[in-house]
C-alpha distance (Angstrom), angle and dihedral (degrees) to the residues before:
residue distance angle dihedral
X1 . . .
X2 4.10 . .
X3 3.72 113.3 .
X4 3.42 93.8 -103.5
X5 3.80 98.8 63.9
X6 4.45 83.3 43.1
X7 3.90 86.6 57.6
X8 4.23 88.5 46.9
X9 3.80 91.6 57.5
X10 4.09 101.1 40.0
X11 3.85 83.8 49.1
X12 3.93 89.0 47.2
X13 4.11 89.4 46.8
X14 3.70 93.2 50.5
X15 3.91 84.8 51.2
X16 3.63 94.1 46.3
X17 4.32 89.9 47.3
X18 4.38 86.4 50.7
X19 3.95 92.0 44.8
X20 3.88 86.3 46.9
X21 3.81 91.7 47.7
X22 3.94 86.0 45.0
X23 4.10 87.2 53.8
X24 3.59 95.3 49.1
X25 3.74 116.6 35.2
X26 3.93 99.5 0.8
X27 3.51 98.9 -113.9
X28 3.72 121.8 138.7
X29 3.88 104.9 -154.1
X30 3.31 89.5 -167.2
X31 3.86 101.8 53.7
X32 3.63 81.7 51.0
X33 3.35 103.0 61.5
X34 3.83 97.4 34.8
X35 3.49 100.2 51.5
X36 4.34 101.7 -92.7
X37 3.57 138.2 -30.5
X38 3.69 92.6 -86.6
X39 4.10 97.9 47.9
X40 3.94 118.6 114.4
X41 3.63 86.1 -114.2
X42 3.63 106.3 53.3
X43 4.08 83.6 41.2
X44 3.56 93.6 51.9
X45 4.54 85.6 45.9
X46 3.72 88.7 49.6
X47 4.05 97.8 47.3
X48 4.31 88.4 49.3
X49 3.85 83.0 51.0
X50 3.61 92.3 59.3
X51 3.60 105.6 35.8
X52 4.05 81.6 56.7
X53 3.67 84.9 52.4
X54 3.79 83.7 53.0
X55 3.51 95.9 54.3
X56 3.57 101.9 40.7
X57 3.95 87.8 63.2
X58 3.67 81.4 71.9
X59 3.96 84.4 63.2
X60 3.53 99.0 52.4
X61 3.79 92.8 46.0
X62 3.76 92.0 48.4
X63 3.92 116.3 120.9
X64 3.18 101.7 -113.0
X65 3.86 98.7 -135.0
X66 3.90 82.7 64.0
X67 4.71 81.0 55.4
X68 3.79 89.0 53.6
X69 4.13 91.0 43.5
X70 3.28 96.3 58.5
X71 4.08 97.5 34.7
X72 4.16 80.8 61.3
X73 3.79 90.4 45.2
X74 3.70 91.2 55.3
X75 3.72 102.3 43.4
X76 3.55 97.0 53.4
């Protein structure tokens, strides 16, 4: 898995945690720590979240031979 792809899904578990947070005890972690869901910031947090979702539908929809390929290419 290249670093890239690492970074998509640690950004897309952080997003999953806030939206979880949001769902349970309507807090927005992020908003709090960026200054409020409608800051630049927290905009700008919340638009890389999604365009990592974005890519990591490439993942899923990967062929898997492609997966095993480039887990060989890495481990040698």
């Amino acid at each position: 898995m290249s670093g890239l792809q690492k970074t998509s899904l640690v950004l897309l578990i952080i997003g999953g945690i806030n939206w979880g947070l949001i769902g349970f005890f309507r807090f927005d972690l992020v908003a709090a720590i960026f200054g409020g869901a409608g800051s630049a910031l927290s905009r700008l947090i919340y638009g890389i979240v999604g365009l990592c979702a974005l890519y990591c539908l490439t993942i899923l929809f990967r062929p898997s031979e492609s997966v095993e390929h480039e887990r060989e290419t890495q481990t040698r």
